[in-house]
C-alpha positions in Angstrom: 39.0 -14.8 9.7 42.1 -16.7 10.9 44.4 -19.1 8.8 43.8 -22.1 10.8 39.7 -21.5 10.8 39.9 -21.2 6.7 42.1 -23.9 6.8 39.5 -26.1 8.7 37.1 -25.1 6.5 38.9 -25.4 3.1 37.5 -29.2 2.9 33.7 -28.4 3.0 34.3 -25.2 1.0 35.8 -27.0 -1.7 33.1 -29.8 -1.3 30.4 -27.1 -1.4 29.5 -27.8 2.3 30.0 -24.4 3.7 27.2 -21.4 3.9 27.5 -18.3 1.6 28.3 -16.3 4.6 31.3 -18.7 5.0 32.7 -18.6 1.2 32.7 -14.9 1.3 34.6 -14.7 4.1 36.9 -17.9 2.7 37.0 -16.3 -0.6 38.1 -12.9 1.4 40.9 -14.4 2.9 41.9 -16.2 0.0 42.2 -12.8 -1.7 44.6 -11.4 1.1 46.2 -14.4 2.6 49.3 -15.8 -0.1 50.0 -19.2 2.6 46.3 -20.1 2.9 45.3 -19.8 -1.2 47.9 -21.7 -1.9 46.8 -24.7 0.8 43.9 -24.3 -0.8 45.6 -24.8 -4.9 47.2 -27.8 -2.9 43.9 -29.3 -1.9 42.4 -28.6 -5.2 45.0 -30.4 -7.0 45.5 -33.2 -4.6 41.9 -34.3 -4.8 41.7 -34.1 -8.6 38.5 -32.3 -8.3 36.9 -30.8 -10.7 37.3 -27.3 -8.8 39.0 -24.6 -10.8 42.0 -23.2 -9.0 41.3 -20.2 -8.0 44.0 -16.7 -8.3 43.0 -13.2 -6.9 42.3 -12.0 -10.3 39.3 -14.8 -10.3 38.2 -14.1 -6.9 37.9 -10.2 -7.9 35.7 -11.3 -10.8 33.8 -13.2 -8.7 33.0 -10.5 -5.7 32.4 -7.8 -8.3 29.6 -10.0 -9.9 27.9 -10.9 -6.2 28.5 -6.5 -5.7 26.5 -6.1 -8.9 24.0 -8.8 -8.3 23.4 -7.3 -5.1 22.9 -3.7 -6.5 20.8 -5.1 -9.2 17.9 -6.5 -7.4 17.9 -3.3 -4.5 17.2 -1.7 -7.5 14.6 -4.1 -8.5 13.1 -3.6 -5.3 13.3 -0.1 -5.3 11.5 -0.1 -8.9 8.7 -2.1 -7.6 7.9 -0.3 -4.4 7.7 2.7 -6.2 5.9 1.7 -8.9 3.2 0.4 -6.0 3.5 4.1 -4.3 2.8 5.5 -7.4 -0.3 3.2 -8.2 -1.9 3.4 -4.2 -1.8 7.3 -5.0 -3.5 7.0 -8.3 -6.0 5.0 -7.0 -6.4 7.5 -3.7 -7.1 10.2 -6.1 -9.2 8.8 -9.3 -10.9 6.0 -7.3 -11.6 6.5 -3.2 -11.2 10.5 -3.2 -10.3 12.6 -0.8 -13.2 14.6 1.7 -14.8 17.4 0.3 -15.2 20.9 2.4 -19.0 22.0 2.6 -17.3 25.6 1.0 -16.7 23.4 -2.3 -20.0 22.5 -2.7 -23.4 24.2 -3.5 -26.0 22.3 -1.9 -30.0 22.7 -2.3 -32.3 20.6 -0.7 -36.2 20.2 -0.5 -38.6 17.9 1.1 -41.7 16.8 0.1 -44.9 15.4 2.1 -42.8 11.9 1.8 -38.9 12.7 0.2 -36.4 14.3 1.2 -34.2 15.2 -1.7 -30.5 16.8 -1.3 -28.6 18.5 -4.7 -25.0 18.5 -4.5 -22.7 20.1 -7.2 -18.7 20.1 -6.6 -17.0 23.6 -8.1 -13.7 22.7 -7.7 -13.4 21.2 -11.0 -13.2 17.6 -9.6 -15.6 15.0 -9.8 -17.8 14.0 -6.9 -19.0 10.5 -5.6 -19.8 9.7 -1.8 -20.0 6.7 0.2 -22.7 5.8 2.2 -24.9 3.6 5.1 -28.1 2.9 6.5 -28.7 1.8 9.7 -31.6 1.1 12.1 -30.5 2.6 15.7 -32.1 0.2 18.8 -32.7 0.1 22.5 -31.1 -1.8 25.1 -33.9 -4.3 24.3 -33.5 -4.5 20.9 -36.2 -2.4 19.7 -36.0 0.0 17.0 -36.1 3.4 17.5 -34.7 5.5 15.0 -32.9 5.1 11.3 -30.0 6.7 9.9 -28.7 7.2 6.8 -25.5 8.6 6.7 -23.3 9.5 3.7 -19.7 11.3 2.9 -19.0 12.9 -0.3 -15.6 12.6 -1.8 -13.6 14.2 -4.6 -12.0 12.5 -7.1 -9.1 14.2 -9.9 -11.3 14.4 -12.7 -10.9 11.1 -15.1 -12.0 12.1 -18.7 -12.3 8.4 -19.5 -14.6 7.4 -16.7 -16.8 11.1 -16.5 -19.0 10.6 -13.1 -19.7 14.1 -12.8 -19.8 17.1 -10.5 -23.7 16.4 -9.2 -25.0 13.8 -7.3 -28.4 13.9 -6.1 -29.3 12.1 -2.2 -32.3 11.0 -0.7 -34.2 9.3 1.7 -38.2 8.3 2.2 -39.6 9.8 5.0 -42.1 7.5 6.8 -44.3 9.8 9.0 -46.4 6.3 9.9 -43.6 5.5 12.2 -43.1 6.6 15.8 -39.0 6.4 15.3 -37.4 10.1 13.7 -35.4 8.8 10.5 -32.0 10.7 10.3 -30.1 11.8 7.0 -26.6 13.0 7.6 -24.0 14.5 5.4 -20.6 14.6 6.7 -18.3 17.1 4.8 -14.3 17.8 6.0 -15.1 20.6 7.7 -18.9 20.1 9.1 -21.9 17.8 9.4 -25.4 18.5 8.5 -28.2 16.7 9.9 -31.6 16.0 8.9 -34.3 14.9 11.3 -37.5 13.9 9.1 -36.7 16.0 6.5 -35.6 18.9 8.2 -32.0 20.4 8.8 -31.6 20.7 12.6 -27.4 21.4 12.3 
């Protein structure tokens, strides 16, 4: 920055009219330019303000504190965003899971005249829970003409506080009144097996 534009702008910098871009680029100058930090003691002293003349030795102080305020809250910031890292992957691994592979599981099913009932155990040594969703599927005119129930086991990092096991048993009724073939699905990482009124079909 110039002489003459520090100059110009001495007045509102002194009055506390100029933006913090603009006193640290004042305050720069002052540090390296003897003519202009002494127009500016002049000022100071002139107006009988209140101002504390400033020296080099002051203006140091004062830049190394704005350096270590600046460092202090990037490193606030960097704390927080990785404490919230940290806590999304916690809750990835002990609360929503991750998909399970059909090879981690031993699965048993059976169906009854009216049930069909499906046995899963995780041997992986984590905990197992699923998701899931029923839905009635329709024609263009609105008419139902099938059901499916659809669900996704997931793994979760076994949590000795919260033990939700390594079985899970699914089911679904099978109404042979209706015209409409009711569909059970599981979806595992690496295939899907359906169920078409109680029996597997893929």
């Amino acid at each position: 920055m110039k002489c003459e534009i520090v100059q110009d702008l001495l007045p509102s910098y002194i009055e506390k009219l100029t933006s913090v871009h603009s006193n640290e680029e004042i305050e720069k100058h002052l540090q390296s330019c003897e003519s202009c930090l002494q127009f500016y003691n002049e000022m100071t002293a002139t107006a009988n303000l209140s101002v504390p003349i400033i020296d080099k030795e002051e203006v140091n102080k004062l830049n190394y504190f704005k350096k270590v305020k600046k460092k202090n809250i990037k490193t606030l910031i960097f704390s927080v965003l990785s404490v919230l890292i940290l806590a999304t992957a916690l809750i990835g691994l002990f609360v929503i899971g991750f998909p399970v592979s059909s090879k981690d599981v031993v699965i048993d099913y059976q169906k009854t005249k009216d049930r069909l009932e499906v046995h899963l155990t995780l041997e992986n040594g984590k905990d197992l829970v699923f998701s899931g969703k029923t839905k009635f599927i329709r024609d263009e005119n609105n008419n139902v003409i099938g059901s499916e129930t659809r669900y996704t086991p997931r793994g979760l990092l076994h949590n000795p506080f919260d033990d939700v096991g390594k079985k899970v048993m699914l089911g679904t009724e099978i109404h042979t009144d209706l015209d409409f073939p009711n569909k059970f699905i599981l979806e595992f990482k690496d295939k899907t097996m359906t169920f078409v009124n109680g029996v597997l079909v893929e």
